[in-house]
C-alpha positions in Angstrom: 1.5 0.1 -20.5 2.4 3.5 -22.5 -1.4 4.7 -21.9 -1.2 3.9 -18.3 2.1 6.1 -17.9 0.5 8.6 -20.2 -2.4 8.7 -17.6 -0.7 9.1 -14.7 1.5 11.3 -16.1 -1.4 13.7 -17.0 -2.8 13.2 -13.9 -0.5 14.8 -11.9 -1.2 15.0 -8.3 -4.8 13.9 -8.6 -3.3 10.5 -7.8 -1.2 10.5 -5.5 -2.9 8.6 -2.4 -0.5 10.4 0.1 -3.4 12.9 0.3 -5.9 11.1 1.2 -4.3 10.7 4.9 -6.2 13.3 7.0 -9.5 11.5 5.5 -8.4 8.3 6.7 -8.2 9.9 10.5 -9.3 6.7 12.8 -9.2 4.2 10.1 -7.5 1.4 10.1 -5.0 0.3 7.3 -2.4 -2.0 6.2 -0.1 -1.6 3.3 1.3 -4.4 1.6 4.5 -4.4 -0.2 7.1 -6.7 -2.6 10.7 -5.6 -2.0 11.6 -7.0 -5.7 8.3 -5.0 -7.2 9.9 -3.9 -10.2 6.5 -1.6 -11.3 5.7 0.3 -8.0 9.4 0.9 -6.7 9.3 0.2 -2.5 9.8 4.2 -2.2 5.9 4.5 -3.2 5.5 1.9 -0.5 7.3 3.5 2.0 6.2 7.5 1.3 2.8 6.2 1.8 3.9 4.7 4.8 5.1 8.2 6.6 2.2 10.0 5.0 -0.4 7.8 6.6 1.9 7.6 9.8 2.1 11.5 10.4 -1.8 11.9 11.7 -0.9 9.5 14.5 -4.7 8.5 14.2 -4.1 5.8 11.8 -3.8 2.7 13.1 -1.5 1.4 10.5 0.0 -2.1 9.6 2.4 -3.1 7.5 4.2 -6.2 5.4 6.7 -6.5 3.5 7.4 -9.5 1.6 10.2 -10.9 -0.6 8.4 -10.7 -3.8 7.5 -9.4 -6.7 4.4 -7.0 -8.4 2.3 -9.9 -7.9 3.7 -11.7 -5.1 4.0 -14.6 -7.6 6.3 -16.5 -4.4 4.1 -15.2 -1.8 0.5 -15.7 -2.6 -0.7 -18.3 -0.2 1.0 -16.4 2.6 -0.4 -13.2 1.0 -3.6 -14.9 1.5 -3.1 -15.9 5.1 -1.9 -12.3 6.4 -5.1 -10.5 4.7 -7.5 -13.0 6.3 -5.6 -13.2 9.7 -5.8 -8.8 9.3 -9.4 -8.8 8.6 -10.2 -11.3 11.0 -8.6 -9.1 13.4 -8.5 -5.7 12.7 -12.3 -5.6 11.2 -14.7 -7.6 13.4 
């Protein structure tokens, strides 16, 4: 855990994903997140969320579940919304 913060620490902006948006112009995404996620707070979740919303050319989706880092409640349904996306969204 200490050497992951370390990393990212030291990595500064290199990581932020939020960049990445004007790359991902006509691509399709959807973002995943657990409101009780005590290791990525939902504020990560939701400043990707306007990043990759600003282009307009994004078609974005999102969830939101009542879960945790891991979706330890929510797996099977986790499961379920992923296919059902794919099946949708990239066929």
């Amino acid at each position: 855990g200490d050497t992951a913060v370390a990393e990212l620490t030291g990595a500064g902006d290199s990581f932020d994903n939020t960049r990445l948006a004007p790359e991902l112009a006509g691509k399709k995404l959807f973002l995943i997140a657990g409101e009780r996620d005590e290791a990525v707070n939902i504020s990560v979740h939701e400043r990707h969320m306007k990043a990759f919303l600003e282009p307009r050319n994004i078609q974005m989706t999102e969830l939101r579940l009542d879960a945790d880092h891991s979706f330890s409640w929510h797996r099977l349904r986790l499961a379920h919304e992923i296919t059902n996306w794919l099946n949708r969204e990239c066929r």
